[in-house]
C-alpha positions as CSV (number, residue, x, y, z in Angstrom):
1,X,-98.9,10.1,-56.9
2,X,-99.9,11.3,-60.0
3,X,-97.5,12.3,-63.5
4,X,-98.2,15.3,-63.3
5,X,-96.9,17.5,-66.4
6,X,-96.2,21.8,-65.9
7,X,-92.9,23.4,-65.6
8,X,-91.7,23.7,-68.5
9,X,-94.1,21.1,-70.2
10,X,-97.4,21.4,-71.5
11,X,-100.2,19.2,-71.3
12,X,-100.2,19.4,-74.7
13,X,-96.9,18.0,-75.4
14,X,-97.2,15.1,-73.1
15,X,-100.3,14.2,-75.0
16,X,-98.4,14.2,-78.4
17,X,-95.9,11.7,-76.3
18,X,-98.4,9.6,-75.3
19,X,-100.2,9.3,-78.6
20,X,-96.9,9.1,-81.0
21,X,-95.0,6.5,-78.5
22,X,-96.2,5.0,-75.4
23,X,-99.9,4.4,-76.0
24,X,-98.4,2.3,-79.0
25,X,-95.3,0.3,-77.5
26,X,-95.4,-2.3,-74.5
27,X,-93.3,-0.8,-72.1
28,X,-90.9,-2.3,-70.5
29,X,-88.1,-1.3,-67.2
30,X,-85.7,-3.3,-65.8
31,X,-83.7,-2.6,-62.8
32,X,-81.9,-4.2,-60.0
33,X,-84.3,-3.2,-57.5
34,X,-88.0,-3.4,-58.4
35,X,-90.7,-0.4,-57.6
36,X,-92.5,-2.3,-54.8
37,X,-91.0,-4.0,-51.2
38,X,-92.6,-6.9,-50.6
39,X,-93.4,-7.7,-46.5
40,X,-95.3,-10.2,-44.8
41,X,-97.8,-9.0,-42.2
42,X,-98.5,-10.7,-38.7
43,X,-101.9,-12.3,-40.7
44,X,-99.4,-13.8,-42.6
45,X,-100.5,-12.1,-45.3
46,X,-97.7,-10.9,-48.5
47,X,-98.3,-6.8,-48.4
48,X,-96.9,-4.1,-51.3
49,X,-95.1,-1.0,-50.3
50,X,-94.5,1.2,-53.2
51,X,-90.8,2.3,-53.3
52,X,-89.9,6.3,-52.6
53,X,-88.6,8.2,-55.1
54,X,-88.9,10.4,-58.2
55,X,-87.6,7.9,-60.7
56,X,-90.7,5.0,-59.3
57,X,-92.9,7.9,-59.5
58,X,-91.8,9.3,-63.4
59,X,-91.6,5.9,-64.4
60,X,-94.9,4.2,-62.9
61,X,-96.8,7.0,-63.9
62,X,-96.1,6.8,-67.6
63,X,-97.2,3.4,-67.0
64,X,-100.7,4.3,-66.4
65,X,-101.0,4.8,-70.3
66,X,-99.4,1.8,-71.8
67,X,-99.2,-2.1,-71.0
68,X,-95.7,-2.1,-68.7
69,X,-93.5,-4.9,-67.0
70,X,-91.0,-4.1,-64.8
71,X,-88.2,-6.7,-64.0
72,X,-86.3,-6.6,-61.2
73,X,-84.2,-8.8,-59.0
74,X,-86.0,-10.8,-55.9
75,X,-84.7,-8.6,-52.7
76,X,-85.8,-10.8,-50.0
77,X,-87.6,-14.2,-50.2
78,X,-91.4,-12.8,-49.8
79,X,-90.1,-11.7,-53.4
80,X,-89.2,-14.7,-54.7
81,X,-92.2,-16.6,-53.1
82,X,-94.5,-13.8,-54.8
83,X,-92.5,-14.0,-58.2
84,X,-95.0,-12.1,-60.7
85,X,-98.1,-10.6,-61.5
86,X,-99.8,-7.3,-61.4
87,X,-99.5,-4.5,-58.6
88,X,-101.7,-1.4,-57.6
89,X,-99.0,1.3,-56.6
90,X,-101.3,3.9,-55.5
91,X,-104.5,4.5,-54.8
92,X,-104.0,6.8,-58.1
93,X,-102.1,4.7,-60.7
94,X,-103.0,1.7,-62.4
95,X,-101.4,-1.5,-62.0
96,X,-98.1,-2.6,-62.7
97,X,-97.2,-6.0,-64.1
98,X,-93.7,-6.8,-61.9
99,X,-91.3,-10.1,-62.3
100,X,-89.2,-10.8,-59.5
101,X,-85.7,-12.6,-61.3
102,X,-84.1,-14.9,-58.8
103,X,-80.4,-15.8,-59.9
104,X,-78.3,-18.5,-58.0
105,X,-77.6,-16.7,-55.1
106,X,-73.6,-17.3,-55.4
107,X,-74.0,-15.5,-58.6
108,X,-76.0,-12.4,-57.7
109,X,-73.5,-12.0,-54.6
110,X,-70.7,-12.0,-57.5
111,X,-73.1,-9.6,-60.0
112,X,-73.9,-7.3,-56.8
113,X,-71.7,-7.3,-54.0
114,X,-68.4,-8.1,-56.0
115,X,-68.8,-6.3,-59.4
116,X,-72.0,-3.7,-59.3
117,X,-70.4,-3.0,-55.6
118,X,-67.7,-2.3,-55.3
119,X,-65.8,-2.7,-58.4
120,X,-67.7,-0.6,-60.9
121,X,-69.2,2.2,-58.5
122,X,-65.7,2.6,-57.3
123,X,-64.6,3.3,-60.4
124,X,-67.2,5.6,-61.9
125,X,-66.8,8.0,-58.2
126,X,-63.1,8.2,-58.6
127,X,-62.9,6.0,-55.3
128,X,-59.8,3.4,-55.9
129,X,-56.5,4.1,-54.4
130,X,-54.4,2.1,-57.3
131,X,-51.7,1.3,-55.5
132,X,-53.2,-0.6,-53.2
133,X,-56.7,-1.6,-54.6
134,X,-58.6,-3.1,-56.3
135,X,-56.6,-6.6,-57.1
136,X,-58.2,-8.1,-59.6
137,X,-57.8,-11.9,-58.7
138,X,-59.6,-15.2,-59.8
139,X,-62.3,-14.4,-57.2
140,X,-63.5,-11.2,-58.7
141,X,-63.0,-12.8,-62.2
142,X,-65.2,-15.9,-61.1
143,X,-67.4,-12.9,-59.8
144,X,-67.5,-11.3,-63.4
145,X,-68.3,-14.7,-65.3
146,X,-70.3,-16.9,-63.6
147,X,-72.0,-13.9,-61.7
148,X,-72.5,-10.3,-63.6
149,X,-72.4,-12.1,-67.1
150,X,-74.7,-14.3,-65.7
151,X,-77.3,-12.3,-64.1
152,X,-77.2,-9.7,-67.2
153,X,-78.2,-12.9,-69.2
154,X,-80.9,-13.5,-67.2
155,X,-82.3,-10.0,-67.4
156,X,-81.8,-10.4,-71.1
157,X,-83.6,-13.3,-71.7
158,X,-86.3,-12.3,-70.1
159,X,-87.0,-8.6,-71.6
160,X,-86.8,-11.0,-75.1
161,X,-89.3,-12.8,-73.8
162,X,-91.3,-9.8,-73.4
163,X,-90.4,-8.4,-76.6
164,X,-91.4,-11.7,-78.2
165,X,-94.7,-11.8,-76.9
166,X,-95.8,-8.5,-77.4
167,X,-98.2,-7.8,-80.5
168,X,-97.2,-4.3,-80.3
169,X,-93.7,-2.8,-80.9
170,X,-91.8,-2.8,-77.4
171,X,-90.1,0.3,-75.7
172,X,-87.3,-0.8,-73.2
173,X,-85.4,1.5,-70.3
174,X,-82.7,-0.3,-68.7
175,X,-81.8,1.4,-65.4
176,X,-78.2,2.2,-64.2
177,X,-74.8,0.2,-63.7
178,X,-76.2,-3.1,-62.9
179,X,-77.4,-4.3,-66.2
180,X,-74.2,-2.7,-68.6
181,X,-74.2,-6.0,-70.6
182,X,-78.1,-6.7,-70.9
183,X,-78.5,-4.6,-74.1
184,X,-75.8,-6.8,-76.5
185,X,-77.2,-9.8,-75.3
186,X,-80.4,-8.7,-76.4
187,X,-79.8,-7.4,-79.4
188,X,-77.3,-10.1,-80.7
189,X,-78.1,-12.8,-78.6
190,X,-81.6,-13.7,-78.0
191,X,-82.6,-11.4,-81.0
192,X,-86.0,-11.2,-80.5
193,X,-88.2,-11.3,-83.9
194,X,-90.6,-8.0,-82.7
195,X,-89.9,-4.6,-83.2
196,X,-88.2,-2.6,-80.4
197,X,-86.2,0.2,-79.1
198,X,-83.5,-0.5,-76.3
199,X,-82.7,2.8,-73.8
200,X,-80.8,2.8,-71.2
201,X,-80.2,5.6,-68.4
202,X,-76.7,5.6,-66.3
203,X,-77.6,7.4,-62.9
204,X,-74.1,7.3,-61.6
205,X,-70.9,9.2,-63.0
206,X,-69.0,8.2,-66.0
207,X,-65.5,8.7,-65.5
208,X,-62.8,9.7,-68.2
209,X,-61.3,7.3,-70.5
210,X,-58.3,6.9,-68.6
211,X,-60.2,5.8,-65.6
212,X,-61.6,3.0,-67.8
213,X,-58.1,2.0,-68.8
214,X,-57.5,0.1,-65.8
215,X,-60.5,-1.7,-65.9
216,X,-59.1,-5.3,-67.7
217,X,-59.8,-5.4,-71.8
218,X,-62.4,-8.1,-71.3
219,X,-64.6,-6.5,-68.8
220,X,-64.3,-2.9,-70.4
221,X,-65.2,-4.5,-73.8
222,X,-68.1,-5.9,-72.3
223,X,-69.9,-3.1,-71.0
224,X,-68.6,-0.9,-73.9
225,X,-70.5,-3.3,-76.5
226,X,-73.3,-4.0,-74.2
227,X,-73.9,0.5,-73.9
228,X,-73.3,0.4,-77.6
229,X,-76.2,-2.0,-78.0
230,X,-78.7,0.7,-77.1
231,X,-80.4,2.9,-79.3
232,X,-80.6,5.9,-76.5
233,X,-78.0,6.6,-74.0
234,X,-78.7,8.5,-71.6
235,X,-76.2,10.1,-68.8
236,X,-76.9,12.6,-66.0
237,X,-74.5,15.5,-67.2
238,X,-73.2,16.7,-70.7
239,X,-69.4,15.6,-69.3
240,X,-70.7,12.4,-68.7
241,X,-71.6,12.4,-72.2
242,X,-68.8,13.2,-73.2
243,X,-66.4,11.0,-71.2
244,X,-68.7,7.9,-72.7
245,X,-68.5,8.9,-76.5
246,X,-64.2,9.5,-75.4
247,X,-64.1,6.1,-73.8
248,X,-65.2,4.2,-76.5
249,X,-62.9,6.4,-79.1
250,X,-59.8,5.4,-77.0
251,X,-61.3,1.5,-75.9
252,X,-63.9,-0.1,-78.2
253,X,-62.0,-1.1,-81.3
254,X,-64.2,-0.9,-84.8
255,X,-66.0,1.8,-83.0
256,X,-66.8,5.6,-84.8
257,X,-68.0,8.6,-82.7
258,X,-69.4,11.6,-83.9
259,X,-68.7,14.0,-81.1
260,X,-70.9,17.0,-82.3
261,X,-73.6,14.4,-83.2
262,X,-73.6,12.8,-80.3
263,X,-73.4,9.2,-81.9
264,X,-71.4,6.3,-81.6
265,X,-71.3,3.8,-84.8
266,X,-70.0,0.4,-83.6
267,X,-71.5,-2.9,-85.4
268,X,-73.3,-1.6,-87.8
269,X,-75.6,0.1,-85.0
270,X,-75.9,3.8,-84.1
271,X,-76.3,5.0,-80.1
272,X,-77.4,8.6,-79.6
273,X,-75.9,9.5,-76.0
274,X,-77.5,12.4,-74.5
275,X,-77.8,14.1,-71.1
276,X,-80.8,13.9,-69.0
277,X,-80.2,15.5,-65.7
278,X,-82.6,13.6,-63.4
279,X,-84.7,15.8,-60.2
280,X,-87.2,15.3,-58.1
281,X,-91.0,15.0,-57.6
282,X,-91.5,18.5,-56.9
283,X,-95.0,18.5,-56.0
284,X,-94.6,15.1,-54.0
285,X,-91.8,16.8,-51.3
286,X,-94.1,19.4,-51.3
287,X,-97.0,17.5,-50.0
288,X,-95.0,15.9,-47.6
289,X,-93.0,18.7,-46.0
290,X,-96.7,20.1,-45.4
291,X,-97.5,16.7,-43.8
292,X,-98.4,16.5,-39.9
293,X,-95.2,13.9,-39.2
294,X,-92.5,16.5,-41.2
295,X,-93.8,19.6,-38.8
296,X,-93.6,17.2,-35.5
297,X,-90.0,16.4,-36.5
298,X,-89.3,20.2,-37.4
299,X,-90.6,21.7,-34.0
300,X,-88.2,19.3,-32.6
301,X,-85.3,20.3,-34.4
302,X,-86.2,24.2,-33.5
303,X,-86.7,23.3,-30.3
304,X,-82.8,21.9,-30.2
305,X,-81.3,24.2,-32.6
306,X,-83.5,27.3,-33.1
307,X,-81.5,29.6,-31.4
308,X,-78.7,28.7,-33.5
309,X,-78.0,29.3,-37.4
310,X,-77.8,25.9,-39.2
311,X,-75.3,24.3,-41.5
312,X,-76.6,21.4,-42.9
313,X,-75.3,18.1,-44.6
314,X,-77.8,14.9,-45.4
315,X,-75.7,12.2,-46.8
316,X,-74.9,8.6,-47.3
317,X,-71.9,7.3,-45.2
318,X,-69.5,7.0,-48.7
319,X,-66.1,8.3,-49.3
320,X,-67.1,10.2,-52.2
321,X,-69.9,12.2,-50.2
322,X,-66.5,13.8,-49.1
323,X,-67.7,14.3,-45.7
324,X,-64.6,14.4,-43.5
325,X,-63.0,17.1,-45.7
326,X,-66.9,19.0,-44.7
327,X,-65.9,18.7,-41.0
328,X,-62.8,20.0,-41.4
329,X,-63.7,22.8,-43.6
330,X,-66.2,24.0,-40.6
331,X,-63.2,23.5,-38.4
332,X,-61.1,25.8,-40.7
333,X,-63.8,28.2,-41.1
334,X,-64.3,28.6,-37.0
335,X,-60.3,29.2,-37.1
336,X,-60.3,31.8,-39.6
337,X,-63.7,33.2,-38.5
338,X,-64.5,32.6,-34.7
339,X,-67.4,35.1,-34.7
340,X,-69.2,32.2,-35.6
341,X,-68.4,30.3,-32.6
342,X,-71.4,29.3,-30.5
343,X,-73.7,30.9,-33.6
344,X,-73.6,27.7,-35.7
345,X,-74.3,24.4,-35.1
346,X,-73.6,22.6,-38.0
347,X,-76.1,19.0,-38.2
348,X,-74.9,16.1,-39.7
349,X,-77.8,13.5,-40.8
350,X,-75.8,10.3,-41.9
351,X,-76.7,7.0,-43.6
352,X,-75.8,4.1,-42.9
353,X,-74.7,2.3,-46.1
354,X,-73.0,-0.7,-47.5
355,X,-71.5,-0.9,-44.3
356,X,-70.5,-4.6,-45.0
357,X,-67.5,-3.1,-47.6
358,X,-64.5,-2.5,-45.3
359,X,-63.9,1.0,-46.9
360,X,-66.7,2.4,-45.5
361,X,-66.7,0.8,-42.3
362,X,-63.4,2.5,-41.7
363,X,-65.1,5.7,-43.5
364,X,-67.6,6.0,-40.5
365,X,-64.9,5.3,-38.3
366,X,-63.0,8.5,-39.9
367,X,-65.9,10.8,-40.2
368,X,-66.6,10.1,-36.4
369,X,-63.3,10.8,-35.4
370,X,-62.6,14.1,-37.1
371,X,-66.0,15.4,-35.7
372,X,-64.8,14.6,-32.2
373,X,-61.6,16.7,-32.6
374,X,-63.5,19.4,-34.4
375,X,-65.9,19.1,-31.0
376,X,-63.1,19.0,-28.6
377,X,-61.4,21.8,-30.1
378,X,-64.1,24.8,-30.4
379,X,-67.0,23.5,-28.2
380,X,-67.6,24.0,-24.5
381,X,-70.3,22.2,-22.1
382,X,-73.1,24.3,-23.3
383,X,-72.3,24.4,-27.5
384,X,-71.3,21.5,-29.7
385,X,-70.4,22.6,-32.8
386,X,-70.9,19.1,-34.6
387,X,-74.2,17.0,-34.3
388,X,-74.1,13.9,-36.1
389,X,-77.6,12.0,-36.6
390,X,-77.0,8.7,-38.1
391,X,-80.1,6.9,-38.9
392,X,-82.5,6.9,-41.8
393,X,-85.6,9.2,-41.4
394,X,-86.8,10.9,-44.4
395,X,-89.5,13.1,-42.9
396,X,-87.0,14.2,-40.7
397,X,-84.6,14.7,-43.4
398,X,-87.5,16.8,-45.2
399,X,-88.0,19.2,-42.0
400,X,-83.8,20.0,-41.6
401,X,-84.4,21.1,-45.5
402,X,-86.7,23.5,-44.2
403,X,-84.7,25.2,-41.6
404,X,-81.2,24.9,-42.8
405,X,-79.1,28.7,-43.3
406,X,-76.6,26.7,-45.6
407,X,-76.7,23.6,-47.1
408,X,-73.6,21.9,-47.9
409,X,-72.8,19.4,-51.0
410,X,-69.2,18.7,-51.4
411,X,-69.1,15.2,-52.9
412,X,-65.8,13.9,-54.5
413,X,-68.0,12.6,-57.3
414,X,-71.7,12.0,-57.6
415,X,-74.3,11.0,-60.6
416,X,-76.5,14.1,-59.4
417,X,-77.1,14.6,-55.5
418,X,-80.5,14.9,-55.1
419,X,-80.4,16.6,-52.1
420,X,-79.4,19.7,-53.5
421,X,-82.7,19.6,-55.5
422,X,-85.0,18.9,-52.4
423,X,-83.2,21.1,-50.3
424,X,-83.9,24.6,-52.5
425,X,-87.8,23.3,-52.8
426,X,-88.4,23.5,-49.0
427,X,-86.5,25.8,-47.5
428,X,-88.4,28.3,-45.6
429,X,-84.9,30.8,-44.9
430,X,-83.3,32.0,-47.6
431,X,-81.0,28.9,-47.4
432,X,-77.5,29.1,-49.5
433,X,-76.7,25.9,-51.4
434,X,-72.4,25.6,-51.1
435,X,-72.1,23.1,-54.3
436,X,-69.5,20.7,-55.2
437,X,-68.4,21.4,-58.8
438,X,-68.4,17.6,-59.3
439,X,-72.0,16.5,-58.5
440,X,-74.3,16.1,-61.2
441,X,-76.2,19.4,-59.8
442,X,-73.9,21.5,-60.8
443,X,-74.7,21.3,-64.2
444,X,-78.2,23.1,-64.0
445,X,-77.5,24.8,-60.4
446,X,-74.4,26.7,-60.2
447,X,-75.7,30.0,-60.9
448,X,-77.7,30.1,-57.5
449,X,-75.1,28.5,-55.8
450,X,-71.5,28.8,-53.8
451,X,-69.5,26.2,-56.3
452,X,-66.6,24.7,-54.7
453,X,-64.2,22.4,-55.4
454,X,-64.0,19.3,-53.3
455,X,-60.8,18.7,-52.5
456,X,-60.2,22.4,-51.7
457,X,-60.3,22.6,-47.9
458,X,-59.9,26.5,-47.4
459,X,-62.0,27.6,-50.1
460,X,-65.1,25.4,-48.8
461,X,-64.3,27.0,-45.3
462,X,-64.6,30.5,-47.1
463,X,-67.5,29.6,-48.9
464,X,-69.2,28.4,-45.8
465,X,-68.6,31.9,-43.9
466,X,-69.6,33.9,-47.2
467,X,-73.0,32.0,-47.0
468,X,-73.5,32.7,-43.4
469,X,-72.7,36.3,-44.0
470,X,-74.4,37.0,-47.0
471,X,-76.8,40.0,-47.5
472,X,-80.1,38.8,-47.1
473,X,-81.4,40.2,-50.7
474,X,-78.9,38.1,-52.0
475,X,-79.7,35.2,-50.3
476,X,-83.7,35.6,-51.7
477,X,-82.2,36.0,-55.5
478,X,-80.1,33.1,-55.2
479,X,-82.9,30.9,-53.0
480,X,-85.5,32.1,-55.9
481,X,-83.1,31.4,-58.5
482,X,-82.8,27.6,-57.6
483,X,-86.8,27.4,-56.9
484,X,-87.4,28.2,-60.5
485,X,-84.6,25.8,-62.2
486,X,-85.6,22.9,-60.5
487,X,-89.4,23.5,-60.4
488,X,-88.7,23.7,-64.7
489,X,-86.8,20.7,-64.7
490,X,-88.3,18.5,-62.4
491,X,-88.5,14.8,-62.3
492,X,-91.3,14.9,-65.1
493,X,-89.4,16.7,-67.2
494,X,-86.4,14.2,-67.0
495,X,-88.6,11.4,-68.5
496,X,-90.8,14.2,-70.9
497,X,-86.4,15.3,-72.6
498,X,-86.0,11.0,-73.0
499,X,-89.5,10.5,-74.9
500,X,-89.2,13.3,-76.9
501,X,-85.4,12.2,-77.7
502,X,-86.2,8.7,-78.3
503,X,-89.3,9.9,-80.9
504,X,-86.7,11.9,-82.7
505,X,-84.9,9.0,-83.5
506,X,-87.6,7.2,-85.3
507,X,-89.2,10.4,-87.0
């Protein structure tokens, strides 16, 4: 799939970017995951599936206009086996030169499953209960030493590797909570002799200071200095923003922010941090919800619930998706409102995830169990009020987006909830979006939305029933409303707000 610049970008300007910048600067992503999966066919033979997404598409597409190398962490062992080299991602981009980093695997289970997951992203989505968890012991320290120091090391070393041996000037974008440390190592470790600029993008929430605060001084310095090693910073929301620049005013000793400027002054360095809401491929979920598969799966889901108005919640199975509290605001609403009753059938589609952490084991557990009251309670032998789908299916995902009356986000805490982007793209009825006020979304969607507040039961029940009842010229405005904010500030445009930042710091 092809960068494709409009929206709110001209050809024009993305021609200016690629002249000024990246047709002059070795590019160069690292992330935990890489852009391909890696499988072996019954010949035997290693095959390359190119990863779904608007962030592989924005960032492999800019790649078609500059040398690139992505670095990544090996995901299975046809990944370590393969280890390097160059990759076609599409039948319409060029190649892509991808290493495959394979840490001790003791160590990346301490980076990954002890430190990335759970302890950070825990923190950044509000998810510990500190009176009970998390203990920090020696295990989780031994994680943080000898496993997320380590692998962030790794990742280091080898972007200064790439920097070093690069005759041009080197642009990196380091990708999201995994690699907090990789940018001080870099910069004061390694210290590679060649010219480059050091980005990195945060795709997750960034709490307040006072979160922070219980994170131990030794960790919390670590990834303060390690963000403050980067030239760019970039966060999905202007709070986020915010939060970071206040963090490192009440935690990174030595360090001077500049809250109107948007700067942070720590070792004789300056970090811009700026917000760049990410979105989606617009014109990719387009293609596909015209696609043959996506209208099979959507006469299906007519065929079931067609005579039915449809709320409609695609999630992962995490606490802060908030998804219990949904099932009991639909509860509350068919108490207060029991016209509804036999009208609405709201559909659940659920995914599995991290389902080896005991939190969210007991989370499905939860969500299951509530839904089964909420069943028992209103529905008879010929209407179930609840329908969970739990599985992973994105063309099927794609055709619910297309017939859903109201689409509910009510996450606790999210970086930016994607689905609340796709959903408004497809939706062929006038859909209302009900919108947490503390996804990432809400940002540059609340005018065309319900906004709610997560934790507030009642007033998500209400919200529900005004969406089902509301006038259907108000409906249009609002469903043509979110059309044209996310169709101007589409995934393109995300990566278009970063270059054009990054270029004004070297201007």
């Amino acid at each position: 799939m092809s960068l494709n610049f409009n929206g709110g970008n001209s050809d024009q300007d993305f021609s200016y970017f690629i002249d000024q910048l990246i047709s002059k600067r070795r590019l160069i992503i690292a992330s935990n995951r890489g852009p391909v999966t890696i499988q072996r066919s019954e010949a035997g033979e290693l095959t390359f599936q190119r990863g779904s997404g608007g962030l592989v598409t924005a960032l492999t597409g800019v790649a078609r206009y500059t040398e690139t190398r992505w670095i990544a962490c090996a995901q299975s062992e046809e990944d370590k086996l393969w280890s390097e080299g160059s990759v076609s991602l599409g039948e319409d981009a060029d190649d892509v030169w991808i290493q495959f980093l394979t840490p001790d695997e003791a160590a990346y289970d301490g980076y990954y499953k002890v430190i990335a997951n759970p302890l950070l992203w825990f923190l950044q989505h509000s998810m510990w209960n500190i009176f009970r968890e998390p203990t920090i012991d020696a295990s989780v320290w031994q994680a943080w030493e000898n496993g997320y120091t380590t692998v962030n090391k790794l990742f280091a070393k080898t972007i200064a590797e790439q920097i070093q041996a690069s005759s041009r000037p080197s642009l990196v974008m380091l990708q999201d909570y995994h690699l907090y440390m990789a940018a001080s190592f870099i910069r004061y470790g390694f210290r590679p002799r060649a010219k480059y600029t050091l980005t990195h993008f945060i795709h997750i929430p960034w709490p307040g200071a006072e979160d922070w605060g219980l994170l131990p001084a030794k960790m919390r310095l670590g990834i303060l200095e390690g963000l403050c090693a980067v030239d760019l910073l970039g966060f999905q929301t202007r709070e986020d923003s915010l939060n970071f620049i206040r963090t490192c005013e009440s935690h990174l000793p030595g360090a001077h922010v500049n809250f109107k400027n948007g700067r942070v002054w720590y070792r004789n360095h300056a970090t811009h941090v700026r917000d760049f809401p990410i979105s989606i491929d617009v014109n990719g979920l387009l293609q596909l919800a015209e696609s043959d598969e996506v209208e099979t799966q959507r006469n299906q889901l007519l065929e079931y619930y067609g005579s039915q108005k449809i709320i409609l919640r695609i999630d992962r199975i995490e606490p802060s998706k908030n998804i219990v509290r949904g099932f009991k605001a639909f509860d509350e609403m068919l108490d207060l409102h029991p016209e509804h009753r036999r009208r609405v059938k709201f559909l659940a589609f659920l995914v599995p995830s991290r389902l080896d952490v005991e939190e969210y084991r007991t989370y499905l557990d939860e969500l299951m169990g509530i839904a089964g009251h909420v069943n028992a309670k209103h529905g008879d032998s010929e209407w179930e009020p609840i329908r969970i789908l739990v599985g992973e299916s994105y063309t099927r995902a794609v055709a619910a987006l297309q017939l859903y009356n109201v689409l509910l986000v009510n996450s606790i805490a999210d970086g930016m909830n994607l689905v609340a982007k796709e959903g408004p793209i497809v939706n062929r009825c006038n859909g209302v979006l009900v919108l947490s006020e503390r996804t990432g979304a809400h940002q540059q969607l609340q005018s065309g939305a319900l906004v709610i507040s997560p934790l507030d039961v009642y007033g998500t029940a209400e919200a529900l029933h005004q969406a089902l009842t509301m006038p259907d010229e108000e409906r249009q405005q609002r469903a043509e409303r979110l059309r044209r904010l996310i169709e101007q500030e589409d995934i393109v445009d995300w990566l278009h707000q970063q270059l054009k930042a990054i270029l004004s710091l070297e201007l």
